[in-house]
ROMI-199584 format. One record per residue (C-alpha): residue in three letters; x, y, z. Coordinates in Angstrom, 3 decimals. Example, Ala and Ser with C-alpha at 12.3 -4.5 7.8 and 13.67 -1.06 7.14 Angstrom:
! residues 2
Ala	12.300	-4.500	7.800;
Ser	13.670	-1.060	7.140;
//
This chain:
! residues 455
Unk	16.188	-1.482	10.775;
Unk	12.812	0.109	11.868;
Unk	9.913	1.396	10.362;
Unk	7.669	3.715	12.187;
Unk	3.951	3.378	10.952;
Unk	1.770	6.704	11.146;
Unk	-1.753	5.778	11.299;
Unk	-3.967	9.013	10.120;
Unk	-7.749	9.226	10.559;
Unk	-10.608	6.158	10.892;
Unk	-9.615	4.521	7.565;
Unk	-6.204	4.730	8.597;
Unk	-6.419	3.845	12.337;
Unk	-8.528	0.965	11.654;
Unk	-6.246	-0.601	8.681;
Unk	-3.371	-0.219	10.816;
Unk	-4.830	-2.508	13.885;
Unk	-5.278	-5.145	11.203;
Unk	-1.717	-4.556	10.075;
Unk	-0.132	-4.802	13.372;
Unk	-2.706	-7.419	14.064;
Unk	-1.530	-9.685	10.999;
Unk	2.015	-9.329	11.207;
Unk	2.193	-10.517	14.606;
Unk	-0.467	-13.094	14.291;
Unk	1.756	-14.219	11.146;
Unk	5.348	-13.937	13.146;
Unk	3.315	-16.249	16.260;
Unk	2.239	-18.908	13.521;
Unk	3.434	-22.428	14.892;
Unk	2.703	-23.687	11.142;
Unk	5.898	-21.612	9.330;
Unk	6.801	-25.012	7.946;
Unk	10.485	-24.258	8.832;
Unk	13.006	-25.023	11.547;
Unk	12.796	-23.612	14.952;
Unk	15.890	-21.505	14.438;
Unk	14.773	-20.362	11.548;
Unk	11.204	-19.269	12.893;
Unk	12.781	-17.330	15.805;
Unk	15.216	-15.534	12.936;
Unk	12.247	-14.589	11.691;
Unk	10.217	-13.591	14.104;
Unk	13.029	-11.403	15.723;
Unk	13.500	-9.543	12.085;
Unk	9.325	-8.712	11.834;
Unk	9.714	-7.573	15.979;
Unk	12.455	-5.508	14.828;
Unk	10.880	-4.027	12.349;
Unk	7.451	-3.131	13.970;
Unk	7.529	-3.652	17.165;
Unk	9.593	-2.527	20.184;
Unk	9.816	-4.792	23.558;
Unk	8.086	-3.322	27.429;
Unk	9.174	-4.561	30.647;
Unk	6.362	-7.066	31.127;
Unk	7.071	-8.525	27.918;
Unk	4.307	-7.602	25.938;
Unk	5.624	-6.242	22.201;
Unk	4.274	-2.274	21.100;
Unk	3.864	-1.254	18.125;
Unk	5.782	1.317	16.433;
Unk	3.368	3.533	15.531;
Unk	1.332	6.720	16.064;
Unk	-2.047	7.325	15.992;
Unk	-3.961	10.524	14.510;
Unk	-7.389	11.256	14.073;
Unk	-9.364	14.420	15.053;
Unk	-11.866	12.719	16.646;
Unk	-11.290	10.544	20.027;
Unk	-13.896	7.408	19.143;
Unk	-11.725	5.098	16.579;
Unk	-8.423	5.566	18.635;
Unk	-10.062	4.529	21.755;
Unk	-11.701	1.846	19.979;
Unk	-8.281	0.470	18.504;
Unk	-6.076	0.896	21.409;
Unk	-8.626	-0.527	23.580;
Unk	-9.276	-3.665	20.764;
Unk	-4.853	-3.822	20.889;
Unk	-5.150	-4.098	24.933;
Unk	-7.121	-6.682	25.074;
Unk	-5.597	-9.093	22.411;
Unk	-3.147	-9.593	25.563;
Unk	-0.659	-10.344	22.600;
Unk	0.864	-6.532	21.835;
Unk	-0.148	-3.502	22.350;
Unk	0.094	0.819	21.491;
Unk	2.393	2.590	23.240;
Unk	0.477	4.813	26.012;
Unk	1.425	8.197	24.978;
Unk	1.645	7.175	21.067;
Unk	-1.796	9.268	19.930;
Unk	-3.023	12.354	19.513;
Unk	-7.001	12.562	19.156;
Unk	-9.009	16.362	19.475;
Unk	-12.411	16.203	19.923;
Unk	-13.796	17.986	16.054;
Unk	-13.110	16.216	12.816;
Unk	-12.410	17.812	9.301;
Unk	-15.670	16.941	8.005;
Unk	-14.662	15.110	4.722;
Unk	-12.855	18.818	4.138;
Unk	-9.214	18.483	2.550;
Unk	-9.062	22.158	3.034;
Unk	-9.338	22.028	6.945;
Unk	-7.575	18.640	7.508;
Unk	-4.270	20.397	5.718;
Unk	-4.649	24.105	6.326;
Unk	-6.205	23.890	9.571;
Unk	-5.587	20.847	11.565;
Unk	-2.120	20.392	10.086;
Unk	-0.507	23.972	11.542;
Unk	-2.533	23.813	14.434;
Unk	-1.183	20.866	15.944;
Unk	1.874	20.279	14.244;
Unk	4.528	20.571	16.930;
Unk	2.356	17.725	18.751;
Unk	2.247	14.815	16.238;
Unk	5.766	15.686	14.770;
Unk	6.988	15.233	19.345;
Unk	5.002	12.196	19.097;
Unk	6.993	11.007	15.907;
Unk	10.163	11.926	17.091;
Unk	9.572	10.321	19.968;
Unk	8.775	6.696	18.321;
Unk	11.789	7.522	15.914;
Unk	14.323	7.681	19.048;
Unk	12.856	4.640	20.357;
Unk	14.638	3.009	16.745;
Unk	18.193	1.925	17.227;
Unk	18.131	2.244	13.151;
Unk	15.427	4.353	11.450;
Unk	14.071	2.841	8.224;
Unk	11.562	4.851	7.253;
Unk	7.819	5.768	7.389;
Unk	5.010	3.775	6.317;
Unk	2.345	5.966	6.271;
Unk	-1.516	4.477	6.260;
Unk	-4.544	7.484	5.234;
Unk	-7.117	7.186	2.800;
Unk	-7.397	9.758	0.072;
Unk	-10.597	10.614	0.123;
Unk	-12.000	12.176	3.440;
Unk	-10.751	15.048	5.369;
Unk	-8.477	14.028	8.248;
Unk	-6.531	11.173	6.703;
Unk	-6.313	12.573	3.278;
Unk	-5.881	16.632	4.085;
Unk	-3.809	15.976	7.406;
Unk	-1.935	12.995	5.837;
Unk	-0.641	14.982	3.006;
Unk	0.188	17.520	5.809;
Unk	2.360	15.585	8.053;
Unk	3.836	13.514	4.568;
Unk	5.409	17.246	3.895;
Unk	6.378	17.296	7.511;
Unk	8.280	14.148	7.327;
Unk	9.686	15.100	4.212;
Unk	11.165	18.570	5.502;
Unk	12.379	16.850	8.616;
Unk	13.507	13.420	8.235;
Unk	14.803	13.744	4.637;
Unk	17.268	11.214	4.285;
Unk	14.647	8.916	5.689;
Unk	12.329	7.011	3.524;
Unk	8.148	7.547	3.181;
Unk	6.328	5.249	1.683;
Unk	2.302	6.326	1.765;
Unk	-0.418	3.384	1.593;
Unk	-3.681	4.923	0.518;
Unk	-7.039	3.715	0.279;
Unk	-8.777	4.552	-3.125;
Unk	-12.540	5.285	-2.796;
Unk	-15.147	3.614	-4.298;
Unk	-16.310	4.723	-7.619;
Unk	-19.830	5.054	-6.673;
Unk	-18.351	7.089	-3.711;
Unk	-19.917	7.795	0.088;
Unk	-18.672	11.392	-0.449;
Unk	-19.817	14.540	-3.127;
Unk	-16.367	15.800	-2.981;
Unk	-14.204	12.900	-2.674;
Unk	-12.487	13.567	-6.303;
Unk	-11.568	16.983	-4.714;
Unk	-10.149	15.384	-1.925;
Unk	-8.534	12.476	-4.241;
Unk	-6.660	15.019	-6.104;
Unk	-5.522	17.567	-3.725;
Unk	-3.893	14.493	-1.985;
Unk	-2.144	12.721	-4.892;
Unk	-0.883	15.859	-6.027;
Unk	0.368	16.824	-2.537;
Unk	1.889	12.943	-1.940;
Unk	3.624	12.893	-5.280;
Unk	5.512	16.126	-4.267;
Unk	6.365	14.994	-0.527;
Unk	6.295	10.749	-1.106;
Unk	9.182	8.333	-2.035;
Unk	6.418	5.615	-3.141;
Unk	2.470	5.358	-3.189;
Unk	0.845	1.418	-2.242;
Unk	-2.248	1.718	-3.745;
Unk	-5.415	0.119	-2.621;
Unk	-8.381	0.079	-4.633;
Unk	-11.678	-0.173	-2.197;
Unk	-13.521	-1.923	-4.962;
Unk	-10.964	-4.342	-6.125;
Unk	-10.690	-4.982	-2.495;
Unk	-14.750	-5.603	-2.176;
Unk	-14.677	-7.868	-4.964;
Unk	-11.832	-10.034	-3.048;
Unk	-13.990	-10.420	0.207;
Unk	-16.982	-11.001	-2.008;
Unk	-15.530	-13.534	-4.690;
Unk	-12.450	-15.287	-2.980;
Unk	-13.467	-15.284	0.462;
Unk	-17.063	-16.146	-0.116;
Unk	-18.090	-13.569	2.579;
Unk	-21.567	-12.581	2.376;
Unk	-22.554	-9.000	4.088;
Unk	-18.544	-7.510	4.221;
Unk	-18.064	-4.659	6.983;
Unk	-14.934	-2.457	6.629;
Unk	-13.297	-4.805	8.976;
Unk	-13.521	-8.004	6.343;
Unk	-11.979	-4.926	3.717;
Unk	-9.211	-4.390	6.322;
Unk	-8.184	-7.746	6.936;
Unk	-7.434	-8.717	3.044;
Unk	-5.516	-5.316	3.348;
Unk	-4.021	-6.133	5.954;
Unk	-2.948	-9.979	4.602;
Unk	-1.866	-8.292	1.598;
Unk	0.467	-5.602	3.616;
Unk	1.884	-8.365	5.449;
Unk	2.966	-10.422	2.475;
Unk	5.218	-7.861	1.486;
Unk	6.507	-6.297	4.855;
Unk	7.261	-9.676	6.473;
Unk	11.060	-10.486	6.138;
Unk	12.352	-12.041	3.713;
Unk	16.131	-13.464	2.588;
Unk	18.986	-10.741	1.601;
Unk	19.577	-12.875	-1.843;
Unk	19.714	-15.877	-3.978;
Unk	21.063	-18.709	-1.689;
Unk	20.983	-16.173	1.635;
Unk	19.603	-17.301	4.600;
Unk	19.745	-14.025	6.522;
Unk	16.655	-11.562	5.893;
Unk	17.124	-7.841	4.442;
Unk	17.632	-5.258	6.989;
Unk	16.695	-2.345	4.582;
Unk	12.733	-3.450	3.501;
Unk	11.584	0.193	2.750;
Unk	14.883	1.236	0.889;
Unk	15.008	-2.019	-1.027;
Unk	11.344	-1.759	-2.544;
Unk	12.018	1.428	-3.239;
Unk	14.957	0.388	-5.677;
Unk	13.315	-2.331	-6.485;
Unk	10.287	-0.453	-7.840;
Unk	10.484	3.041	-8.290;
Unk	13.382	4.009	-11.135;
Unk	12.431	7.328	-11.588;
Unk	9.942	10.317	-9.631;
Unk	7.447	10.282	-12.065;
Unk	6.224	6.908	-11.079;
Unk	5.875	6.217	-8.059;
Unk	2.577	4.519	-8.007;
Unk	2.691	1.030	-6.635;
Unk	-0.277	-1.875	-6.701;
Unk	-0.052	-5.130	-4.777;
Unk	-1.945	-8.421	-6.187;
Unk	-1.633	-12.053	-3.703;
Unk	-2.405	-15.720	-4.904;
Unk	-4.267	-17.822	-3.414;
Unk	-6.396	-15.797	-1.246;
Unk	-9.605	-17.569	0.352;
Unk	-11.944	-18.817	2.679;
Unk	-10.434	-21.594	5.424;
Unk	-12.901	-23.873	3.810;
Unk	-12.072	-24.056	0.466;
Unk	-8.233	-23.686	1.438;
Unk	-8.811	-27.438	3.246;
Unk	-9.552	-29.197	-0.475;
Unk	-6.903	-26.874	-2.100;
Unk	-3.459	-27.929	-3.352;
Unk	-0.912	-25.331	-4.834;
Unk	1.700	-25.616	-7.569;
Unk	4.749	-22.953	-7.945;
Unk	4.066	-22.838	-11.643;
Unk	0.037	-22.897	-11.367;
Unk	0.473	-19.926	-8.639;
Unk	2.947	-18.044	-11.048;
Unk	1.274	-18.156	-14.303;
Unk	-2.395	-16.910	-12.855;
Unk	0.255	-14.372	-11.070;
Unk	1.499	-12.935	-14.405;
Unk	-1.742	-13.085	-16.386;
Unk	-3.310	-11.248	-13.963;
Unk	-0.312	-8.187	-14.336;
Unk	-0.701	-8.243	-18.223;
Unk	-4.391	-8.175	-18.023;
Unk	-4.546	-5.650	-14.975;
Unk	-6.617	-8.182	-13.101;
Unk	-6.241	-7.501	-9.266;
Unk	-7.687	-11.624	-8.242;
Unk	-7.165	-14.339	-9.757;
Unk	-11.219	-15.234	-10.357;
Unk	-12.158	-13.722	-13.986;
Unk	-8.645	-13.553	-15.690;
Unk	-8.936	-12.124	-19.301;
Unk	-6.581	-14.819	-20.583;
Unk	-6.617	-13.115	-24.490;
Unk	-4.535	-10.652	-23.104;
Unk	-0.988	-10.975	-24.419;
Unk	2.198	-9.434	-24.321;
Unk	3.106	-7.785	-27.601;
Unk	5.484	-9.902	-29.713;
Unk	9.017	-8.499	-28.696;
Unk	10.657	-6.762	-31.962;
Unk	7.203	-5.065	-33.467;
Unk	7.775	-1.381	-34.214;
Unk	5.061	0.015	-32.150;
Unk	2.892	-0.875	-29.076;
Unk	0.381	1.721	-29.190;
Unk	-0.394	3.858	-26.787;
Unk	-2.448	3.119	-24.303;
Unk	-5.723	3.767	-24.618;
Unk	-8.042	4.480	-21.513;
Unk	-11.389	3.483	-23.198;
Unk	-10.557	0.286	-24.207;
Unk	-11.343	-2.400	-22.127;
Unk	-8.776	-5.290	-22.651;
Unk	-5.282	-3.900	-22.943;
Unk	-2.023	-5.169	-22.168;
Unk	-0.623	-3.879	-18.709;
Unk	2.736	-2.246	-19.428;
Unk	5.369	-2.381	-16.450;
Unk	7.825	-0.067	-15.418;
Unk	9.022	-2.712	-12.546;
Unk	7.973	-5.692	-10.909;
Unk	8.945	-7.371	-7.584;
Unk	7.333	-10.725	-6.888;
Unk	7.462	-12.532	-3.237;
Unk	7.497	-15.961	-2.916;
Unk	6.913	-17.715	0.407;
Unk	6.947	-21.447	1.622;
Unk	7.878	-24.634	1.023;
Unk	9.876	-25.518	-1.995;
Unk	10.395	-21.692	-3.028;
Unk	13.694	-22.260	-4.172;
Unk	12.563	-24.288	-7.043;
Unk	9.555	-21.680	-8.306;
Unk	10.795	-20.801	-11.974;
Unk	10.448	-16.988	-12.773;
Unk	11.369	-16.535	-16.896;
Unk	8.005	-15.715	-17.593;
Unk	8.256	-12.364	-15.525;
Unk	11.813	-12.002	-17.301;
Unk	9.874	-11.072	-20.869;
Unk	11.171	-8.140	-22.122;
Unk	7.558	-7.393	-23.745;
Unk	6.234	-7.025	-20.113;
Unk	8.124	-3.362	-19.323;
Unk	8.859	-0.261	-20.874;
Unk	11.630	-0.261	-24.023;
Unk	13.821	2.077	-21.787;
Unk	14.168	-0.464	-18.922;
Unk	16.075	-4.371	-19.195;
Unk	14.344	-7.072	-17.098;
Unk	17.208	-7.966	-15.301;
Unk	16.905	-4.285	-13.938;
Unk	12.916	-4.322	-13.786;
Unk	12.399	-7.428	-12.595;
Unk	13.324	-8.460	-9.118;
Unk	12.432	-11.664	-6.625;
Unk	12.535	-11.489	-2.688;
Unk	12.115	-15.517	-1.240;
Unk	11.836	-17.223	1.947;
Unk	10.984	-20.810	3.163;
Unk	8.863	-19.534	5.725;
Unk	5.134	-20.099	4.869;
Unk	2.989	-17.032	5.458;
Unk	-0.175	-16.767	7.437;
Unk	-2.301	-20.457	6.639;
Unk	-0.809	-20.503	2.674;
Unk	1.422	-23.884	2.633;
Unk	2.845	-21.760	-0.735;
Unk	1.760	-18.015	-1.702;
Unk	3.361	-15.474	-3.998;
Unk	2.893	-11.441	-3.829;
Unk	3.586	-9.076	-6.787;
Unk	4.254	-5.700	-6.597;
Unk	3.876	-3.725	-9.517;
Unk	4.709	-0.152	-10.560;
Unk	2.398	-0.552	-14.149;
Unk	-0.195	1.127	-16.013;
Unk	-3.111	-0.444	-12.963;
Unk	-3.863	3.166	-12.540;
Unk	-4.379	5.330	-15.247;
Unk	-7.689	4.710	-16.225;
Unk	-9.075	5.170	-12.384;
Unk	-6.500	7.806	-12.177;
Unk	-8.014	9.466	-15.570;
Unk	-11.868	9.091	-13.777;
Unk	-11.003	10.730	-11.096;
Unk	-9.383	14.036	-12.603;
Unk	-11.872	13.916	-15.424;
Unk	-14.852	14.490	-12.479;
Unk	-13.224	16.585	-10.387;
Unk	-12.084	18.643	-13.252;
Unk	-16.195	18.369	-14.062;
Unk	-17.030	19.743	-10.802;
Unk	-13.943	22.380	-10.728;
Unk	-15.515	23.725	-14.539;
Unk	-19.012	24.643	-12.484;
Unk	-17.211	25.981	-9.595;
Unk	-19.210	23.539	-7.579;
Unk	-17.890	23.700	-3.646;
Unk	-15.044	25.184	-4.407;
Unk	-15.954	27.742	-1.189;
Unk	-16.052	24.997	1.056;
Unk	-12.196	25.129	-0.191;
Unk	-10.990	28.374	-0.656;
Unk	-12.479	29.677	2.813;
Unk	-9.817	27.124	4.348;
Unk	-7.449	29.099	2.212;
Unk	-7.045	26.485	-0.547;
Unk	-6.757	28.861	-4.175;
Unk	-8.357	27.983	-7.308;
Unk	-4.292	28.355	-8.444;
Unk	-3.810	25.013	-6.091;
Unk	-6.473	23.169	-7.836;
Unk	-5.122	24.297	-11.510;
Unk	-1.638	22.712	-10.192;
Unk	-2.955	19.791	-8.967;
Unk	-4.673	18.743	-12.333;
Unk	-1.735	19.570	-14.354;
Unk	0.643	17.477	-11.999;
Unk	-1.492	14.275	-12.229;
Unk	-2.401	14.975	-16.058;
Unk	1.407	14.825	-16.337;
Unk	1.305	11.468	-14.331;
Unk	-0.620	9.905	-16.873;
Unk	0.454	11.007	-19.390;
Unk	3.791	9.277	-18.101;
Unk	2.179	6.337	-17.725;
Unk	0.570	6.128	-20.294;
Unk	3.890	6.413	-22.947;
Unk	5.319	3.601	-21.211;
Unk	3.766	1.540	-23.735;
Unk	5.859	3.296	-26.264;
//
């Protein structure tokens, strides 16, 4: 089955080259450490997935472009040209030549209606290219104008017209110190919007994601490009196929409907966080050697202790002993606390994975008292190495990782909404003061939800 990927705005234009990028540079990887037959089985279930074949035998990506301005689309299609390895469909974008100027407002009221009917042609058209439509995976960030306002816009869209059909939204959390003054406006008015309209939200932090390029990969001035490729690594590592079950050597056709029952029990959490071991620099990955259980228990000390690398674990965190009356609530000023799960999907990939041992993950003290591991816990495997790791693991977590950025971001905005600060640069777009009101008490709800899971 096929997923069609809608790339909105710079941030999400630029993440999605990378993505496309990876996943074929991955699929094209002589080193899989597997047999022939079983390389081409997997390389014909990634193709299938994202990628759709042209006469001259170059592969195209499934996906449309969207940005109000012309400049990053004709920078990515042009940089997908000349790889000479795959490429954008010709008629697969739609650029104008005026952005939304870091306005939600005019991304979603303005852009959105006015060109509508275009993107949603383009996306049916990429849709009836699919002999079997998967779903959406949706790439924006959350906290400029275009990608955030008209993501949330054309999320709705989807969601009114291809309802049986899965969305799955990866957005790009700002940094804290921010490059915009109304980016927690912007934040807000597109969670809110997403939680309504969205079957799942990946969530990448931008300074988690910093730290990564800074700390693991030993990279000294990092451009948004270095940020997009550890996205992009970390995207692949849970898109690329991977075996239908225990002892299966065929790979799931139904990747967006099987994380989705994987990791999202319930509509009120729907927020999703992705962590990968080992991640580094080709240097020090020539003097490294990996163990399943090594990999594995820095894997699960970094979900109890909400630690998104594995340089700088807090290793006091513990679960709670199983059988004592009361957990606590979680408390969003205190620094070190345990990371309560709703559900957990881990992803093991290379050589020896059938002999990784998973208890640990099995705990019943990791996850909420109202869910049993065996139904939060899941494990996807394959023998097929990914990108240069001989052996690498992914998790993907629907936990508490969010609430106290989550709790930041409301608590400023909400600041800023008190004073009535640029609130006009809102409502003349025809965003109401009522909208605002509704988003805070939708995401005070989500945290609050969250945060009872360590009841």
């Amino acid at each position: 089955m096929s997923i069609v990927t809608v790339q909105l705005g710079q941030c999400g234009n630029q993440i999605g080259f990378e993505v496309f990028d990876a996943l074929f540079s991955d699929s094209h990887c002589p080193q899989g450490l597997c047999s022939k037959r079983e390389n081409e089985a997997y390389q014909a279930s990634c193709k299938e997935r994202f990628f759709s074949e042209e006469e001259n035998g170059v592969p195209i990506a499934r996906a449309v472009l969207v940005d109000m301005e012309p400049k990053v689309i004709n920078q990515t299609l042009s940089k997908a040209a000349h790889s000479g390895r795959w490429k954008y469909g010709q008629h697969s974008c739609f650029c104008q030549k005026q952005g939304s100027g870091n306005n939600w407002a005019y991304g979603y009221s303005v852009h959105g209606p006015r060109h509508e009917e275009s993107i949603m042609n383009l996306i049916q058209k990429e849709v009836e290219k699919c002999d079997s439509l998967n779903g959406f995976f949706i790439i924006m960030s959350m906290a400029g104008g275009t990608g955030s306002g008209l993501g949330a816009f054309v999320t709705q869209n989807l969601q009114d017209q291809y309802s049986n059909s899965l969305k799955m939204n990866q957005i790009i959390w700002p940094y804290g110190t921010g490059e915009v003054i109304v980016q927690n406006y912007n934040s807000i008015l597109t969670l809110s919007h997403l939680y309504r309209s969205s079957d799942a939200l990946l969530v990448h932090e931008n300074d988690a994601v910093h730290k990564i390029c800074a700390k693991l990969m030993n990279i000294k001035q990092i451009s948004f490009r270095d940020i997009n490729r550890v996205l992009a690594h970390q995207l692949g590592s849970v898109f690329q196929p991977t075996y239908s079950g225990e002892g299966s050597f065929h790979y799931r056709r139904n990747p967006l409907g099987d994380l989705m029952e994987n990791l999202v029990p319930h509509p009120e959490f729907k927020m999703l966080g992705v962590r990968n071991i080992p991640q580094m620099s080709e240097n020090s990955l020539a003097y490294s050697t990996f163990t399943w259980a090594g990999l594995l228990k820095h894997l699960r000390q970094m979900l109890i202790s909400n630690a998104k690398m594995e340089e700088g674990i807090d290793w006091q965190v513990r679960p709670p002993l199983s059988g004592l009356p009361t957990r606590g609530k979680m408390s969003l000023n205190k620094e070190s606390h345990f990371n309560t799960s709703i559900a957990n999907l881990v992803i093991l990939r290379g050589k020896d994975v059938h002999s990784a041992e998973l208890g640990a993950f099995k705990d019943p003290a990791l996850y909420t008292s109202w869910l049993e591991p065996v139904h939060a816990f899941s494990v996807w495997k394959t023998q097929r190495a990914f990108s240069k790791y001989e052996k690498s693991a992914a998790l993907v977590s629907n936990s508490q990782f969010l609430v106290k950025p989550l709790d930041t971001i409301v608590g400023k905005a909400w600041n800023m909404f008190a004073s009535k600060a640029y609130i006009h640069q809102y409502t003349k777009f025809g965003i109401e003061e009522e909208d605002f009101l509704d988003s805070f008490t939708l995401l005070e709800q989500v945290i609050a939800s969250y945060c009872n899971l360590g009841f």
